[in-house]
N, C-alpha and C positions, 0 to 999 in steps of 0.2 A: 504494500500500500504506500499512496506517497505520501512521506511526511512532511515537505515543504517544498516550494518554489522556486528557487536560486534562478539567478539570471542565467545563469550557464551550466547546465547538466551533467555535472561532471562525473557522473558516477557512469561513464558509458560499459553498457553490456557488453560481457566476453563477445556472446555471440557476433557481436557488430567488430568488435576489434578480429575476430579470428575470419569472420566474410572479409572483411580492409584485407588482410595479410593472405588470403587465396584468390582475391581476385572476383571477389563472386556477389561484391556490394552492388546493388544496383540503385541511386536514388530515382526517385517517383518525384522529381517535380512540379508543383502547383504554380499558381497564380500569383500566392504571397510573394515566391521570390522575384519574380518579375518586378513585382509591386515597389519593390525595393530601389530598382532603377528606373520609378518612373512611369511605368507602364499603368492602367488602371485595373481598379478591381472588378470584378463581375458585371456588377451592378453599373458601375462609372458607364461598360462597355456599351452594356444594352441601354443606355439612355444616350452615350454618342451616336450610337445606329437612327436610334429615332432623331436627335437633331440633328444628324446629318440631313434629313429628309425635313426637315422644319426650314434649314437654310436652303431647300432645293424649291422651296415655297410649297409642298406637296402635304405637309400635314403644319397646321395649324396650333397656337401656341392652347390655345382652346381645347384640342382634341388632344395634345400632348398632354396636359393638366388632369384628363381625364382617365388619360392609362396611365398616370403618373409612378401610383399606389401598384400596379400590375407584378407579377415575377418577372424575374430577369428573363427567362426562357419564354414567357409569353410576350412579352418587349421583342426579343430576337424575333417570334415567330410573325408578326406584326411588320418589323422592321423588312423580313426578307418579303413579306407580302407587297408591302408598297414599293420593294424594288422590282421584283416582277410584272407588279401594275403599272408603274410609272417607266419602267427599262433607267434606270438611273443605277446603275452597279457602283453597289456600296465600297470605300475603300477600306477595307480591313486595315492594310498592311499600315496605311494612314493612320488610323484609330487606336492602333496599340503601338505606334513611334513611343519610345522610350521619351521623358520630357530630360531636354538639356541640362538642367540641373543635377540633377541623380543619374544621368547616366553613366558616369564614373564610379556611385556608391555599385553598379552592377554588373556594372564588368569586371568589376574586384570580386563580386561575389560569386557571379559565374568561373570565373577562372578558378575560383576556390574549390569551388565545387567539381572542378574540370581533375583536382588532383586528388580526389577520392575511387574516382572510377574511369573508365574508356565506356562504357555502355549505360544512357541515359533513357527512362522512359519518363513523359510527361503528357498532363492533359492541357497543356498549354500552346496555344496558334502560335504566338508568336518565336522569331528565330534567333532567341538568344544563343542558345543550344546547338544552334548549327554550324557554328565557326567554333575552331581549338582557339582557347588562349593562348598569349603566350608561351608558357608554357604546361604541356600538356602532362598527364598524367603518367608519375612512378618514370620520370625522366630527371638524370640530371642538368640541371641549367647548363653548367659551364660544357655538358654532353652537346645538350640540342642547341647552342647557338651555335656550331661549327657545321649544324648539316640545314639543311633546306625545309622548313617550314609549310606542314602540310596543313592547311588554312579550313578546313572543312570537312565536316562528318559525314559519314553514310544517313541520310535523311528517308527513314520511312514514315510517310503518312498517309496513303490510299490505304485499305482496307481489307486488301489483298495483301499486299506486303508486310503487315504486322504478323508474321506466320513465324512458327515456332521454330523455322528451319532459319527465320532470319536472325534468330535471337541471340547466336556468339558473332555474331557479323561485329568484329572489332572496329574502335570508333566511330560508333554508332549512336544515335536521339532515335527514339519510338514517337510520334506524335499519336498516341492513339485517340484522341479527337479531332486529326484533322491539322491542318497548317495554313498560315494566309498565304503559302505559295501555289493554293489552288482551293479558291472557295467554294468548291463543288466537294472536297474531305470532309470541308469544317463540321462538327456535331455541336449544332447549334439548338435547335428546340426540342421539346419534348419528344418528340414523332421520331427525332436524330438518335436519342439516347434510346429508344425503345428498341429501336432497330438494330443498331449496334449493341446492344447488350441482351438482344433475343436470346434465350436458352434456348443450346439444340438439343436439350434433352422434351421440350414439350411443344415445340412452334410448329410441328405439323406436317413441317416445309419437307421437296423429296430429300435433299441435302438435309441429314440427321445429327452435321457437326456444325457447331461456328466455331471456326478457324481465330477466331480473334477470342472467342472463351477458353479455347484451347491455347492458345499464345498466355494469356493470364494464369492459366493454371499452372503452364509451365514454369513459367516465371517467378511464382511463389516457390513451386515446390522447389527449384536447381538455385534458386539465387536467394538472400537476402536482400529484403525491400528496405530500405529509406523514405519513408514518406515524407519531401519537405516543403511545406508552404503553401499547408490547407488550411485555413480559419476555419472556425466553428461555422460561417457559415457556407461552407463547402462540405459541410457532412454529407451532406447526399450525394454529392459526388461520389465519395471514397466510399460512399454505402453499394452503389452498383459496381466499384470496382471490385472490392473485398468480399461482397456476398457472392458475386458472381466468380471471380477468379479464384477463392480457396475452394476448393474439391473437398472436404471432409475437415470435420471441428476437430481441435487439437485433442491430446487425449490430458487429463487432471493431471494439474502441478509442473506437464510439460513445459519447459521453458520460452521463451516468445524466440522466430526465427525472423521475425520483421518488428519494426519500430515506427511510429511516426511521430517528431517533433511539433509540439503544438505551445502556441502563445497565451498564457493567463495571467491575468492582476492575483498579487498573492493573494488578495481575499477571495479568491474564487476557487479555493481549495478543496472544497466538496463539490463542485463543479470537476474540478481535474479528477479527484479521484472517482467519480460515477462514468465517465468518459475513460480510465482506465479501465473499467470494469468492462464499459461494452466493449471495448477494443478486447480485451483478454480472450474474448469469447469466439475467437476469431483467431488465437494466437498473435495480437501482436500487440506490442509495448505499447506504451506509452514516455513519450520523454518533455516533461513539461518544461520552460522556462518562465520567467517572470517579465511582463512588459512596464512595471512601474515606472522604468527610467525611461527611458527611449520609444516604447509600445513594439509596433512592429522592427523599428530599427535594428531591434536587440539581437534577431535574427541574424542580422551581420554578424556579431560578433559570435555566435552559435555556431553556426559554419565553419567561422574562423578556426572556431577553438577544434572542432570535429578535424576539420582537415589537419591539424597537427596531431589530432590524438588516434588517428584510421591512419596508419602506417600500410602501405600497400608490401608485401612482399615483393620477392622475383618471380618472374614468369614461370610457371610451375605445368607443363606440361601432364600432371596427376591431375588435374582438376577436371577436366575433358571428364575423362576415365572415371571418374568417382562419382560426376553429374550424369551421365550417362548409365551408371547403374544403379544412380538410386532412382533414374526413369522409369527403368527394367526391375524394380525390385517389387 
């Protein structure tokens, strides 16, 4: 149970230190860490989508005021309606531009994040994720400034290509909802998420698997998850991830093989530990910090401190071998 808050989690799980040291960490980026450099939050988005279309003179400050109150996802589904109506193709890639200010607090953060792992999945459009930092992961500096600088990841985000065969695909991003490099991935409204997270064990359909439920389950069971940079109110996100991609509840006392970092005010410590609880249930940790000082900011320094304390091993050609039969076992 937890007993208190600290700004910085320092009590990090073996489990998570021994995934750093084989290679097999995989973080699960959100929204929060974007947020960091600039970028908006959910909500910020689906309310740019609609003024975008208020500055196109297409909907009215009147009609906006009225679905003001609406969810985000019904915002989106609204949003893409009036671009079909009107043929006005919305700019994404515009809309989640990192702001000039904070763009610097996130490239620090992503590069940090860059030396935990080679293989990133995220429910996030935008392409932070898509270019290596400068320097890139379990490399030495004074190594990689003497060779040629490879500037760019393997990028899956069609729906097809999130397949389990893609998943040691080295220096690699997953966008499993989608990318603003092509608005026709994005999983943007209700109808996107339902679709994309059909169970093929009951949809009916002649194809009896989804390939993309299978990609999640793999994922859990051969890797440790990172979950960084969901707010409380992105729980339902991680609800159709987690319910959908664990295969089988953990067995009593078993230890957690995934984590996710989350942000609380210390007084909200019966909050943190009820949200431990439902996460346990599910196998996976909880790792709170405290936003007293900073709120979200503090995230930074969380990262920070992870990336010094997740020590990546050397390339261990056993690892292959070992995730492959516990496939098979």
């Amino acid at each position: 149970m937890i007993e208190e808050i600290e700004p910085i989690p320092k009590k990090i799980p073996e489990a998570l230190r021994l995934a750093a040291f084989q290679r097999k960490l995989i973080p699960f980026v959100g929204a929060g860490v974007s947020q960091l450099g600039g970028c908006p939050n959910w909500n910020e988005f689906a309310n740019a989508t609609l003024n975008f279309f208020v500055g196109k003179k297409k909907l009215s400050h009147a009609q906006l005021d009225q679905i003001s109150s609406l969810s985000s996802r019904i915002k989106l589904s609204v949003a893409l309606d009036l671009q079909k109506q009107h043929d006005f193709p919305i700019n994404f890639k515009e809309l989640l531009k990192p702001s000039v200010a904070k763009k610097k607090i996130g490239d620090e953060v992503y590069a940090n994040l860059s030396k935990l792992a080679t293989t990133f999945v995220t429910t996030n459009y935008d392409d932070w994720l898509d270019q290596n930092p400068p320097t890139p992961f379990g490399v030495d500096e004074a190594i990689f400034q003497s060779k040629p600088q490879n500037t760019s990841r393997q990028i899956f985000y069609k729906r097809s290509d999130i397949s389990v065969e893609n998943l040691d695909v080295p220096n690699a991003v997953f966008h499993i909802h989608g990318s603003i490099c092509d608005q026709e991935s994005m999983v943007l409204t209700t109808v996107n998420y339902l679709n994309r997270y059909s169970s093929h064990r009951i949809d009916g359909k002649g194809n009896p698997e989804n390939p993309f439920l299978t990609f999640l389950q793999t994922l859990f069971r051969l890797k440790n998850v990172l979950f960084i940079g969901y707010g409380l109110d992105e729980l339902e996100v991680l609800e159709y991830i987690v319910q959908k991609g664990l295969d089988g509840m953990p067995e009593n006392n078993e230890e957690p093989r995934h984590y996710v970092l989350q942000g609380f005010f210390t007084h909200e410590l019966e909050l943190a530990r009820s949200l431990e609880s439902y996460f346990c249930q599910f196998g996976i940790g909880l790792l709170p910090f405290s936003r007293d000082k900073h709120d979200w900011d503090q995230l930074v320094e969380v990262i920070e401190y992870f990336t010094r304390k997740l020590t990546p091993g050397p390339p261990l050609g056993l690892t292959k071998r070992l995730e492959m039969e516990e496939l098979w076992s």
